[in-house]
PDB file of N, CA, C and O in Angstrom:
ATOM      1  N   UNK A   1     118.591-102.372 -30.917  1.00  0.00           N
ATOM      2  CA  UNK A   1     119.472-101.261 -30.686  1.00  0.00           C
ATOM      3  C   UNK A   1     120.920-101.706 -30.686  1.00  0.00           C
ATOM      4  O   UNK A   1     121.253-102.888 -30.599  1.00  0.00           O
ATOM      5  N   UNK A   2     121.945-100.461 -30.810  1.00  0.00           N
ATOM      6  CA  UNK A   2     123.166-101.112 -30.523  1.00  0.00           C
ATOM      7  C   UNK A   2     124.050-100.409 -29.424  1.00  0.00           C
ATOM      8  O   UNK A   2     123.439 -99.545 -28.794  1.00  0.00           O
ATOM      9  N   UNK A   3     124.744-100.513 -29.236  1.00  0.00           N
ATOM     10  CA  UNK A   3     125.668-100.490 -27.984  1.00  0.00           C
ATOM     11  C   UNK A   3     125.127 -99.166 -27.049  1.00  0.00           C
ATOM     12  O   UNK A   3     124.851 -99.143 -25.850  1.00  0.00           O
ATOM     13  N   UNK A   4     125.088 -98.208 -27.941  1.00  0.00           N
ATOM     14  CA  UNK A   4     124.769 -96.362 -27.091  1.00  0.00           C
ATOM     15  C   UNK A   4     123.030 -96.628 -26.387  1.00  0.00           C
ATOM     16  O   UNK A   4     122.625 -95.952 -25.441  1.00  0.00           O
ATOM     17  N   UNK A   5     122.257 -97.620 -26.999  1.00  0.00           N
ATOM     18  CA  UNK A   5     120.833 -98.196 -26.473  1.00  0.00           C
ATOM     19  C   UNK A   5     121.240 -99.146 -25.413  1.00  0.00           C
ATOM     20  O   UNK A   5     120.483 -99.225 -24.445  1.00  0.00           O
ATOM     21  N   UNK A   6     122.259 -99.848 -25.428  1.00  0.00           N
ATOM     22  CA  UNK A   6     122.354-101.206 -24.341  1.00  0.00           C
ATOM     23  C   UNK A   6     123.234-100.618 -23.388  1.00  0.00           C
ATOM     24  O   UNK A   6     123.497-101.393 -22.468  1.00  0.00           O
ATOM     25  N   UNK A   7     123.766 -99.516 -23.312  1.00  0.00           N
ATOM     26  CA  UNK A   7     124.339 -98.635 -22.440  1.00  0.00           C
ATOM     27  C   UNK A   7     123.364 -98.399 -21.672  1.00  0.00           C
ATOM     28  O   UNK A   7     123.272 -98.941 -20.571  1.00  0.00           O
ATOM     29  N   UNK A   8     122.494 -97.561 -22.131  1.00  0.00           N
ATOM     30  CA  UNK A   8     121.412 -96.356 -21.759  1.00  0.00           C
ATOM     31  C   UNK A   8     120.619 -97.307 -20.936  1.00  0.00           C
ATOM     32  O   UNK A   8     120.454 -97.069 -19.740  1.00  0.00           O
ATOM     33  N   UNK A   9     120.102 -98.403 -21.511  1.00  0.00           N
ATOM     34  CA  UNK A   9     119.163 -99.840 -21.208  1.00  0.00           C
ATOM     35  C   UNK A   9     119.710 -99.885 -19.664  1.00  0.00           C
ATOM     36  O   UNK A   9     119.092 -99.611 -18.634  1.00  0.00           O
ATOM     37  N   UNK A  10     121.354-100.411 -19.865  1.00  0.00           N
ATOM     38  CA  UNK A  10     122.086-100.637 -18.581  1.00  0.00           C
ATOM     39  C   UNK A  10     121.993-100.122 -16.983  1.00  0.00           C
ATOM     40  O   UNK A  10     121.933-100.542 -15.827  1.00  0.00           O
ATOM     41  N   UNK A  11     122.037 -98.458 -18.081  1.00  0.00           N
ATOM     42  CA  UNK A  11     122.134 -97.306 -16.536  1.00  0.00           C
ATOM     43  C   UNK A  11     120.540 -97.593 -15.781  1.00  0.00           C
ATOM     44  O   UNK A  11     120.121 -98.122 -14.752  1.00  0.00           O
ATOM     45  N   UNK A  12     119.935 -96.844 -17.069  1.00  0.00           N
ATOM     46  CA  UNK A  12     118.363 -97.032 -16.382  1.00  0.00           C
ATOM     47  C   UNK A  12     118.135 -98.176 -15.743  1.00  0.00           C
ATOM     48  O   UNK A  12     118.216 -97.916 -14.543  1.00  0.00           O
ATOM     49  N   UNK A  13     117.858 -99.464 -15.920  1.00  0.00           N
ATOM     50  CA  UNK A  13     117.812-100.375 -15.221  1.00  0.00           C
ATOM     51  C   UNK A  13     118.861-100.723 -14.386  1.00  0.00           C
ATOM     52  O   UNK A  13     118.575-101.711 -13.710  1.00  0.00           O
ATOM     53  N   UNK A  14     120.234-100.174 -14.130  1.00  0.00           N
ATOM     54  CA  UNK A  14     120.919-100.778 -12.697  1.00  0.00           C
ATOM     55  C   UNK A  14     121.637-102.226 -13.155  1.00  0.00           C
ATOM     56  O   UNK A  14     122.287-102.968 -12.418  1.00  0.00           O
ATOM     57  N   UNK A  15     121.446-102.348 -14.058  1.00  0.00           N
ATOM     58  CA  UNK A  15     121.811-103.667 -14.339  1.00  0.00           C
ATOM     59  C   UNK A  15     122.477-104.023 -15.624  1.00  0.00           C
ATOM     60  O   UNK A  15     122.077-103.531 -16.680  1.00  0.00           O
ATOM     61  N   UNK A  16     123.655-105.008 -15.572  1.00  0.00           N
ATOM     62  CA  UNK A  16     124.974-105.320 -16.584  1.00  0.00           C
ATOM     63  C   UNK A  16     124.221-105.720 -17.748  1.00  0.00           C
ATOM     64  O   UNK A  16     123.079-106.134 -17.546  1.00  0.00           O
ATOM     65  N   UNK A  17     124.646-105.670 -18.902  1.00  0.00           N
ATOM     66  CA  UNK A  17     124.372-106.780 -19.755  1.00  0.00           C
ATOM     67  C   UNK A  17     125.469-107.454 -20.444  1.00  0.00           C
ATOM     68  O   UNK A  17     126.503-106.813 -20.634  1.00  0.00           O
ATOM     69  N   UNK A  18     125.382-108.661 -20.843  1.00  0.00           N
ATOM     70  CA  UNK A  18     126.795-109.501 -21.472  1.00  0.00           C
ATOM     71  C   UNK A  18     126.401-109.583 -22.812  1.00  0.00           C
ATOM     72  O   UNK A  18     125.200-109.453 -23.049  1.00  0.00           O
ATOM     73  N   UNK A  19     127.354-109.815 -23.937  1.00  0.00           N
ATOM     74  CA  UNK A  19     126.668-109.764 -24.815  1.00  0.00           C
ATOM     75  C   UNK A  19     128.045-110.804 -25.757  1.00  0.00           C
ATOM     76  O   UNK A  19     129.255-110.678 -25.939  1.00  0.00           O
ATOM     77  N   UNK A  20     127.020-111.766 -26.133  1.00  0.00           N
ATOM     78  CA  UNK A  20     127.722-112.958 -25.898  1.00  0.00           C
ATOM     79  C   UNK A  20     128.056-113.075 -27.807  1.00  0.00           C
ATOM     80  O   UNK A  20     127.414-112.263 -28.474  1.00  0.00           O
ATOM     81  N   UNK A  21     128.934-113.963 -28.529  1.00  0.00           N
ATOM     82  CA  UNK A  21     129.309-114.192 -29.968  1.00  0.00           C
ATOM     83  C   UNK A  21     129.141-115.993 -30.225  1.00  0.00           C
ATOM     84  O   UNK A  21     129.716-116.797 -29.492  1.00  0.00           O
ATOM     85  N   UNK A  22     128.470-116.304 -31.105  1.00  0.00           N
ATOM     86  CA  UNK A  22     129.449-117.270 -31.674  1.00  0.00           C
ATOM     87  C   UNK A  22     130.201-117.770 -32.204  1.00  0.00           C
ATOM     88  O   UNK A  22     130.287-117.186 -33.285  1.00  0.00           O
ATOM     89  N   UNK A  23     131.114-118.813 -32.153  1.00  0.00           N
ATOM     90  CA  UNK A  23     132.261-119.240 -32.732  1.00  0.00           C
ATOM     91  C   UNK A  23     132.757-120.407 -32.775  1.00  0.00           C
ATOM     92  O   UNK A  23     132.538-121.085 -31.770  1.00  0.00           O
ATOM     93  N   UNK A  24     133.672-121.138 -34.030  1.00  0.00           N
ATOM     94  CA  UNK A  24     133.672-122.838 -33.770  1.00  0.00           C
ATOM     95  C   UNK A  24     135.422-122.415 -33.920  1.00  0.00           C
ATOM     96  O   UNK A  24     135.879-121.317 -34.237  1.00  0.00           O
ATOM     97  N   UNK A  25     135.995-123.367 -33.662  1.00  0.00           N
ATOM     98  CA  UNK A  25     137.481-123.483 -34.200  1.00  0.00           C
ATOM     99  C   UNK A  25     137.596-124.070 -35.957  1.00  0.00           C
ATOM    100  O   UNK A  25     137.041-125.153 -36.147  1.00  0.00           O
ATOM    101  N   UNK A  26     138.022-123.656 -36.736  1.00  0.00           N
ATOM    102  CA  UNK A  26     137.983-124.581 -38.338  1.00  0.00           C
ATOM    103  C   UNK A  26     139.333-125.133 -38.375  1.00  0.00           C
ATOM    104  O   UNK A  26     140.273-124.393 -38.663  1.00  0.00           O
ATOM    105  N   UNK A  27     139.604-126.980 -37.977  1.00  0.00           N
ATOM    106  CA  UNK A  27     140.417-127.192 -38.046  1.00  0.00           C
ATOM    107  C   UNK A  27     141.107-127.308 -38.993  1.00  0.00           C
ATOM    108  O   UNK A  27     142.278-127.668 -38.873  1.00  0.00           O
ATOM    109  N   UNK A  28     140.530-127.021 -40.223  1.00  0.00           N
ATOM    110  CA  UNK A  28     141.315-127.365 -41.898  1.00  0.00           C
ATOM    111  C   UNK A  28     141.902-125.958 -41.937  1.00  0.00           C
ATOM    112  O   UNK A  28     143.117-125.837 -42.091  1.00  0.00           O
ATOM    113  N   UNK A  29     141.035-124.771 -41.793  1.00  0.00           N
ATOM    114  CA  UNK A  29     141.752-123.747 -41.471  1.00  0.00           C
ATOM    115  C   UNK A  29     142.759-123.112 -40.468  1.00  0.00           C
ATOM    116  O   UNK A  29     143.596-122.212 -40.531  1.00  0.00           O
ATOM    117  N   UNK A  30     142.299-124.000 -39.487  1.00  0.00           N
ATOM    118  CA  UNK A  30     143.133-123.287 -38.125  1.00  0.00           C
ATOM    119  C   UNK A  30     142.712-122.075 -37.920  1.00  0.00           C
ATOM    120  O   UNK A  30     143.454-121.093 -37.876  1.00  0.00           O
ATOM    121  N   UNK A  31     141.678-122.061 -37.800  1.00  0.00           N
ATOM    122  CA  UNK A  31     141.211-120.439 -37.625  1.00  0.00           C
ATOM    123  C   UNK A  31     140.163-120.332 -36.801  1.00  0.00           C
ATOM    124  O   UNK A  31     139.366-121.258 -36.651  1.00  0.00           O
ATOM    125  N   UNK A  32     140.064-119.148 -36.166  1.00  0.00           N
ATOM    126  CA  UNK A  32     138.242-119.434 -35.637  1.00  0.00           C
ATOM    127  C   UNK A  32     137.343-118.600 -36.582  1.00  0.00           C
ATOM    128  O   UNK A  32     137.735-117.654 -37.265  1.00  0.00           O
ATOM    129  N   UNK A  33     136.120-119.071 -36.526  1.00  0.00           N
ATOM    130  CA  UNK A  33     135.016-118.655 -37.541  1.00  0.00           C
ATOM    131  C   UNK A  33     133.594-118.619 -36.800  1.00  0.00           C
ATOM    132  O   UNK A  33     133.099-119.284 -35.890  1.00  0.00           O
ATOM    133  N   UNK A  34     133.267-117.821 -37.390  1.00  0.00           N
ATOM    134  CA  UNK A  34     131.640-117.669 -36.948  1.00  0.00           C
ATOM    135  C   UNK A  34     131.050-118.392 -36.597  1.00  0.00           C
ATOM    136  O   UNK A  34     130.732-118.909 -37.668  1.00  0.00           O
ATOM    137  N   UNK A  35     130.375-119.159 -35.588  1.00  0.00           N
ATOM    138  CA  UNK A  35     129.388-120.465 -35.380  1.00  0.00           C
ATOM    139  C   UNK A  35     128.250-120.368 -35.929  1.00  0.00           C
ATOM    140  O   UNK A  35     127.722-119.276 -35.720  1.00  0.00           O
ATOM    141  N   UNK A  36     127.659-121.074 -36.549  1.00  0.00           N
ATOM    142  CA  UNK A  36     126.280-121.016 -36.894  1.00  0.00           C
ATOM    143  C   UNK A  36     125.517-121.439 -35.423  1.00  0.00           C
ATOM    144  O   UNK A  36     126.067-122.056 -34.511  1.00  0.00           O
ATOM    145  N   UNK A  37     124.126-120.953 -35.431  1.00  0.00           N
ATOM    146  CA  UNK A  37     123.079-121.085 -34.503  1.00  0.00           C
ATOM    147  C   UNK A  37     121.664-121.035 -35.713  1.00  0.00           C
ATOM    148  O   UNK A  37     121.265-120.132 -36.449  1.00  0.00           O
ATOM    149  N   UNK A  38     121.073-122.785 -35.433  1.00  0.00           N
ATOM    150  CA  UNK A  38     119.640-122.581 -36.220  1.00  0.00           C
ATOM    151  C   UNK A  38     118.950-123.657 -35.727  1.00  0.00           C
ATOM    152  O   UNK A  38     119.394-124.723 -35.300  1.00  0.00           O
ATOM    153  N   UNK A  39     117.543-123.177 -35.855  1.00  0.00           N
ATOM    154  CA  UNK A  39     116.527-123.487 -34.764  1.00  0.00           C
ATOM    155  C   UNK A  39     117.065-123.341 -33.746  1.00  0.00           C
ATOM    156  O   UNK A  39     116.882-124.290 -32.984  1.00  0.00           O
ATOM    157  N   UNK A  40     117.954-122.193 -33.183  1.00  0.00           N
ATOM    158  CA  UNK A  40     117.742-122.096 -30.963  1.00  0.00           C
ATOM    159  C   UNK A  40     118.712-122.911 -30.822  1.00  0.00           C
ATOM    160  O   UNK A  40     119.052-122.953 -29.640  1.00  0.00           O
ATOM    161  N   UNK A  41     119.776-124.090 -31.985  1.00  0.00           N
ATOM    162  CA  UNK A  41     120.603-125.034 -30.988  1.00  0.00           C
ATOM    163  C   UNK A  41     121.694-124.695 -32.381  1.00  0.00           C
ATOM    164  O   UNK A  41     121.529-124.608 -33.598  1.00  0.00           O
ATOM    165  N   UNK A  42     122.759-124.577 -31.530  1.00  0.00           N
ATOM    166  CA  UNK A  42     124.179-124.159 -32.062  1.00  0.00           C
ATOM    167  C   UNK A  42     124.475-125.438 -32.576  1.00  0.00           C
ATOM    168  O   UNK A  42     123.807-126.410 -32.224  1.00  0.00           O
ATOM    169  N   UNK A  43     125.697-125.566 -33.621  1.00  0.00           N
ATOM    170  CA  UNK A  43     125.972-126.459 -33.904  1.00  0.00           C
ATOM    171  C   UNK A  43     126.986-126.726 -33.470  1.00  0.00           C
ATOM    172  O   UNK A  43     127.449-126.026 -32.569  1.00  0.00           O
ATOM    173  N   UNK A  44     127.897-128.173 -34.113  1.00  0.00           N
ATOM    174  CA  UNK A  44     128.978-129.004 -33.435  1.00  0.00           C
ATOM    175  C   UNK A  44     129.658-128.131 -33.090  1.00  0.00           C
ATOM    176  O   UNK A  44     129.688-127.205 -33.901  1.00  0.00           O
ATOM    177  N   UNK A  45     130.466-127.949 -31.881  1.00  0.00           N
ATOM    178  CA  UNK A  45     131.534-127.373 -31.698  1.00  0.00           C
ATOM    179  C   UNK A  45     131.291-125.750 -31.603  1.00  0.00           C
ATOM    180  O   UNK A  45     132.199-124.924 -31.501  1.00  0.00           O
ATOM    181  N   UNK A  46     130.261-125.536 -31.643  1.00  0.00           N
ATOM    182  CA  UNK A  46     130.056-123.907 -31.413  1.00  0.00           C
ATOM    183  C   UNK A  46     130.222-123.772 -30.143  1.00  0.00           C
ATOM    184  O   UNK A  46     129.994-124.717 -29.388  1.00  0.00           O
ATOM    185  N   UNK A  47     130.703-122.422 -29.637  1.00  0.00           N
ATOM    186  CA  UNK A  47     131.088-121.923 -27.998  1.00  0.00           C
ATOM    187  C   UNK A  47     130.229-120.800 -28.251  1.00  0.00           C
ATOM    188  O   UNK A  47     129.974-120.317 -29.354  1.00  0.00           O
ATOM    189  N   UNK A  48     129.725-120.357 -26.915  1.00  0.00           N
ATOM    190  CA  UNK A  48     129.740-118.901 -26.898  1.00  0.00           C
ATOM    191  C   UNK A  48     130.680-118.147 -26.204  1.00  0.00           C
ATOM    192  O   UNK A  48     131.039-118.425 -25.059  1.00  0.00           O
ATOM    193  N   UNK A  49     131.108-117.171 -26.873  1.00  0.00           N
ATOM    194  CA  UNK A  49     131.660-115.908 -26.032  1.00  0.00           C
ATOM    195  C   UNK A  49     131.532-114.807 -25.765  1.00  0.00           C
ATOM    196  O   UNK A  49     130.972-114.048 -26.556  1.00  0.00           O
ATOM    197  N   UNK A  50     132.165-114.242 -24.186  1.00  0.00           N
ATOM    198  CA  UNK A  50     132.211-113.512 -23.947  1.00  0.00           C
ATOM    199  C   UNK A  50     132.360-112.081 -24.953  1.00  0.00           C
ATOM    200  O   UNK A  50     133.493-111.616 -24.825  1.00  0.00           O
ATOM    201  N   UNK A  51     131.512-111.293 -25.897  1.00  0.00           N
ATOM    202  CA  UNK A  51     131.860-110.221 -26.809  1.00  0.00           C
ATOM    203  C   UNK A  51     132.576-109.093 -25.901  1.00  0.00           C
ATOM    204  O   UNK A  51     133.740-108.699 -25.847  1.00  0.00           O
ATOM    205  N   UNK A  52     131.263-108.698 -25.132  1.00  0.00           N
ATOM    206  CA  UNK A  52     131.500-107.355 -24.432  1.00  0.00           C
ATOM    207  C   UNK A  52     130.587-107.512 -23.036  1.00  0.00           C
ATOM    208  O   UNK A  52     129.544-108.144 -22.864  1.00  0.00           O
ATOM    209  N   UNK A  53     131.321-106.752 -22.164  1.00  0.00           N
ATOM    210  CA  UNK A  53     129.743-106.687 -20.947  1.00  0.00           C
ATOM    211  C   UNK A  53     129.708-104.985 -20.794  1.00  0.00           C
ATOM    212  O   UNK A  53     130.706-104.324 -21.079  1.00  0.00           O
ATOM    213  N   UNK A  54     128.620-104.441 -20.380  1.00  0.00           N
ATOM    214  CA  UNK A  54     128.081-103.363 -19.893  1.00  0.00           C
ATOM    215  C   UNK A  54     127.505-103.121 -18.860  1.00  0.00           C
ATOM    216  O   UNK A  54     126.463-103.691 -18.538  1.00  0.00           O
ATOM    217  N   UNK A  55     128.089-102.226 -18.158  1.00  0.00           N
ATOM    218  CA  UNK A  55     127.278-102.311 -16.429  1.00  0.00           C
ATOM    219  C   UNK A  55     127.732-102.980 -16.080  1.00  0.00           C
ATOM    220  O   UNK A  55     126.898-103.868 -15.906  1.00  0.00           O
ATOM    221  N   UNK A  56     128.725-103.336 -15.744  1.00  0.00           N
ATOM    222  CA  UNK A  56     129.587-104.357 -15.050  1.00  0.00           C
ATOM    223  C   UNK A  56     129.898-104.135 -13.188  1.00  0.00           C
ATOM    224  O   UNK A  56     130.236-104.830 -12.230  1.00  0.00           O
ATOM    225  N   UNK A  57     129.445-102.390 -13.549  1.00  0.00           N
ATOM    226  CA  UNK A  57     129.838-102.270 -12.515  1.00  0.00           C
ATOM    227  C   UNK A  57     128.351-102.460 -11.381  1.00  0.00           C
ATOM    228  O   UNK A  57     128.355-102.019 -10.231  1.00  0.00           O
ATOM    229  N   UNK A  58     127.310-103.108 -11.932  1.00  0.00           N
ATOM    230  CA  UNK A  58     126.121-103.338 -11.097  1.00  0.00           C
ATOM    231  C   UNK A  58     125.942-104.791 -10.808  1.00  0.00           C
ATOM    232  O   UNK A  58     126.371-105.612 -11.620  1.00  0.00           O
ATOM    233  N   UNK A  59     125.275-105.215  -9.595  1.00  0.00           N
ATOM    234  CA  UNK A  59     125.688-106.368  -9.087  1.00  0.00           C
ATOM    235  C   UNK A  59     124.375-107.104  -8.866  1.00  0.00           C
ATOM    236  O   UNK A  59     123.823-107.451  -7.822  1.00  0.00           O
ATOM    237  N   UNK A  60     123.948-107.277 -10.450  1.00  0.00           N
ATOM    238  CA  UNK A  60     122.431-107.987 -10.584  1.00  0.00           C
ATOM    239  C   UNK A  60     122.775-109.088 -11.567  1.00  0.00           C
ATOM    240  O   UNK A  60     123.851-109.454 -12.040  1.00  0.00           O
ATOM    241  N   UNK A  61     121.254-109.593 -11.763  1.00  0.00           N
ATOM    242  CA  UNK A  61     121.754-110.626 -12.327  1.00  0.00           C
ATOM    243  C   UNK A  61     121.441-110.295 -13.951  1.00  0.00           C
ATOM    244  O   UNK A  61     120.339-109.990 -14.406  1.00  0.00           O
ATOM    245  N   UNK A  62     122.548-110.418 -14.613  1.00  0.00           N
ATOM    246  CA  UNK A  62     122.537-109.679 -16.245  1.00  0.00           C
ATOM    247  C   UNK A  62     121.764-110.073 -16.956  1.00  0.00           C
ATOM    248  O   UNK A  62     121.141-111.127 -16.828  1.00  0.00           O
ATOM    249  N   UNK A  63     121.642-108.981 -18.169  1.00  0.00           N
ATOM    250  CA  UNK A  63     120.633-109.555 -19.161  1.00  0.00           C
ATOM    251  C   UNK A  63     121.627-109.785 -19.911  1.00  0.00           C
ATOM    252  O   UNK A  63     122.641-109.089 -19.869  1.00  0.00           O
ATOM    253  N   UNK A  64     121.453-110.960 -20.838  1.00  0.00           N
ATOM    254  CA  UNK A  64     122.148-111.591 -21.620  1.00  0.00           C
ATOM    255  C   UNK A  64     121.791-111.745 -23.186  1.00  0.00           C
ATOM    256  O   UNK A  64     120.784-112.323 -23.594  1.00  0.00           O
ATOM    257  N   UNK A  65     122.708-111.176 -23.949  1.00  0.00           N
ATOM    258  CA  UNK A  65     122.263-111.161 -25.602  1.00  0.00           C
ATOM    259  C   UNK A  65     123.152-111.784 -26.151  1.00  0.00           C
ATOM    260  O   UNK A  65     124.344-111.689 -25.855  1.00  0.00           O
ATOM    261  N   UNK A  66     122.491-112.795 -27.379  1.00  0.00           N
ATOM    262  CA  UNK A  66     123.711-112.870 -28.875  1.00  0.00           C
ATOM    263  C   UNK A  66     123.822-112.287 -29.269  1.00  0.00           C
ATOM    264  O   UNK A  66     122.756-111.680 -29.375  1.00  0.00           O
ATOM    265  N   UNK A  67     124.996-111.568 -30.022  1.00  0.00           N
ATOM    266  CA  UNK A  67     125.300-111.432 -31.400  1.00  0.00           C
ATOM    267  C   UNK A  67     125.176-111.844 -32.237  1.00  0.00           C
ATOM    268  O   UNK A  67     125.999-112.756 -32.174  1.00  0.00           O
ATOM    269  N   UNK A  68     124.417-111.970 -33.752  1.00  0.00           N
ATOM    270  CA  UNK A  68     125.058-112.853 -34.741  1.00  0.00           C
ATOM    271  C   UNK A  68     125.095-112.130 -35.967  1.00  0.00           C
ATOM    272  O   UNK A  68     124.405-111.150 -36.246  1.00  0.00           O
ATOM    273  N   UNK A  69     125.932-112.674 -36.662  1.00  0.00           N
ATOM    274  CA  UNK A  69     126.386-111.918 -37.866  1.00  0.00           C
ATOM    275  C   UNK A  69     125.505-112.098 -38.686  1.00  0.00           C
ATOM    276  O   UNK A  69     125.090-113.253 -38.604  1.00  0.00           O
ATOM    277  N   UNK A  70     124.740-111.202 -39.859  1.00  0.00           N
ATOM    278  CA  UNK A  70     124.170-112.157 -40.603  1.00  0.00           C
ATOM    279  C   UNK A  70     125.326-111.370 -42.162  1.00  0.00           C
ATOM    280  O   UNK A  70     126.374-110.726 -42.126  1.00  0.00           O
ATOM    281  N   UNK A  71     124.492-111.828 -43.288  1.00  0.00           N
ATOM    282  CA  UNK A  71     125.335-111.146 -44.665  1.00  0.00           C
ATOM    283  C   UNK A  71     125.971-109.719 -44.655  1.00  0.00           C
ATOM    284  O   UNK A  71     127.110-109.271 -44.518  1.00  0.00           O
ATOM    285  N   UNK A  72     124.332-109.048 -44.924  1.00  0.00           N
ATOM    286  CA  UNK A  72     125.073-107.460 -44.450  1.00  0.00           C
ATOM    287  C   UNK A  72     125.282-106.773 -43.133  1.00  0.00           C
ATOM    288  O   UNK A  72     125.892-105.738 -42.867  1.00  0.00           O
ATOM    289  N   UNK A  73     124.619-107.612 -42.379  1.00  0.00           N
ATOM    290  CA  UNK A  73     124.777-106.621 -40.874  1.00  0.00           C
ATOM    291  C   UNK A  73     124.606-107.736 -39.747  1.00  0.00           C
ATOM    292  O   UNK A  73     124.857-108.904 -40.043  1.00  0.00           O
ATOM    293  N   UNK A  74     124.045-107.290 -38.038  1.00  0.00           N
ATOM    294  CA  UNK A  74     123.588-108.295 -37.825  1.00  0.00           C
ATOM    295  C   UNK A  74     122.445-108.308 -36.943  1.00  0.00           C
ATOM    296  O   UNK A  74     121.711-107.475 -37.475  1.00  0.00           O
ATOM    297  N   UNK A  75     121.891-108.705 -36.002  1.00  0.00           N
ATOM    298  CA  UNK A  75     121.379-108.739 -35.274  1.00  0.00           C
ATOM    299  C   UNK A  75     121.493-109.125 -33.401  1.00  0.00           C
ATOM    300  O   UNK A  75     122.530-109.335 -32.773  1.00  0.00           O
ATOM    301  N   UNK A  76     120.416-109.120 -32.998  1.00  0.00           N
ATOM    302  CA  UNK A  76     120.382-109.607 -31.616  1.00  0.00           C
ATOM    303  C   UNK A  76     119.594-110.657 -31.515  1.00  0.00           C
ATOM    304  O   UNK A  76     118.839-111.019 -32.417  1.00  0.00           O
ATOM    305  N   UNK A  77     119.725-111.266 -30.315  1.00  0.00           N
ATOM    306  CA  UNK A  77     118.886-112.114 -29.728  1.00  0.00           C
ATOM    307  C   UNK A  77     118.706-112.171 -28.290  1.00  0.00           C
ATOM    308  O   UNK A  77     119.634-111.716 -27.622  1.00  0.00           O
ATOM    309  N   UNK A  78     117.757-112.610 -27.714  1.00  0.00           N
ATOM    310  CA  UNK A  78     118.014-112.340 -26.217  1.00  0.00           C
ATOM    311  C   UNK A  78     118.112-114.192 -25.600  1.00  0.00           C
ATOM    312  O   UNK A  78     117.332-115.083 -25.936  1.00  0.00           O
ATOM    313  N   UNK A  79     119.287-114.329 -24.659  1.00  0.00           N
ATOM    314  CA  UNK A  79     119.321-115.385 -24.474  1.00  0.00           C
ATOM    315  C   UNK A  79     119.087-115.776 -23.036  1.00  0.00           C
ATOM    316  O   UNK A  79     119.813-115.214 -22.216  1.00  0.00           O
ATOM    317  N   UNK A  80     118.136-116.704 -22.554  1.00  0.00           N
ATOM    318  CA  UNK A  80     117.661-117.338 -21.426  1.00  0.00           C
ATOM    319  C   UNK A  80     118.153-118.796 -20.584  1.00  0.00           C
ATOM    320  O   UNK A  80     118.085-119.968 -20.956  1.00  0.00           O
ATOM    321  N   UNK A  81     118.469-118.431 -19.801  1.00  0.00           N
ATOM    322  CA  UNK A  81     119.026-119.839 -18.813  1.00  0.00           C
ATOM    323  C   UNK A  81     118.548-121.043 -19.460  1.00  0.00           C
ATOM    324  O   UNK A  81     117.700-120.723 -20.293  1.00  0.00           O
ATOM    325  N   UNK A  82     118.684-121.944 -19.435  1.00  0.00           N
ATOM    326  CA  UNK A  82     117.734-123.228 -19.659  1.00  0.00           C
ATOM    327  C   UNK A  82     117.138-123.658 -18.454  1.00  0.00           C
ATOM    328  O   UNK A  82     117.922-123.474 -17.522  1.00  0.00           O
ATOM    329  N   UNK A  83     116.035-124.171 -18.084  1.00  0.00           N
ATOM    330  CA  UNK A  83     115.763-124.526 -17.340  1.00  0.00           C
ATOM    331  C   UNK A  83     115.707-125.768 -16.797  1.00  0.00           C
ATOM    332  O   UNK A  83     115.131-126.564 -17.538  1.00  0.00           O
ATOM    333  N   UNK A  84     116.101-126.231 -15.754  1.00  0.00           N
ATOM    334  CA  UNK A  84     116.627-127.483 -15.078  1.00  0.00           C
ATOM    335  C   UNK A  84     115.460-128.340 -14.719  1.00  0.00           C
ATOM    336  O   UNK A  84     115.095-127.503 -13.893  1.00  0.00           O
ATOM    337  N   UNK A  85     114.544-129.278 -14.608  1.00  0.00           N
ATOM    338  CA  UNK A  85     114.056-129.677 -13.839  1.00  0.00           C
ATOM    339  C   UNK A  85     114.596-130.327 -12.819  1.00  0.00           C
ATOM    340  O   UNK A  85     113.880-130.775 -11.924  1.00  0.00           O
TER     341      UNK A  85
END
């Protein structure tokens, strides 16, 4: 879904969601650019960011999505803590 679904998602459940981008710096360009993410692990120098949050104003603990661009459009992903031993 996109934003008017992760709204709706939001209210009903009580709870924010963040919805996170990637991005690297291109130092030949000086620019920032899309990060790639493949197999689950970002590459050199990829960050994530902050895109957008929703439900911000609820005080749980968020569900958290990527963004990623693909050719013509893009998709989601849902992203999970890592876990510590």
């Amino acid at each position: 879904g996109g934003i008017p679904e992760q709204y709706a998602i939001s209210e009903i459940l009580q709870t924010p969601i963040i919805v996170y981008t990637a991005q690297k710096y291109n130092t030949l360009k000086k620019k920032i650019e899309n990060g790639k993410i493949r197999k689950n692990k970002a590459e050199k120098n990829v960050r994530l960011r902050v895109f957008q949050i929703i439900g911000d104003k609820y005080n749980k603990t968020p569900i958290t999505i990527l963004w990623k661009k693909l050719k013509r459009d893009g998709h989601y992903y849902s992203l999970c803590p890592k876990k510590i031993d």
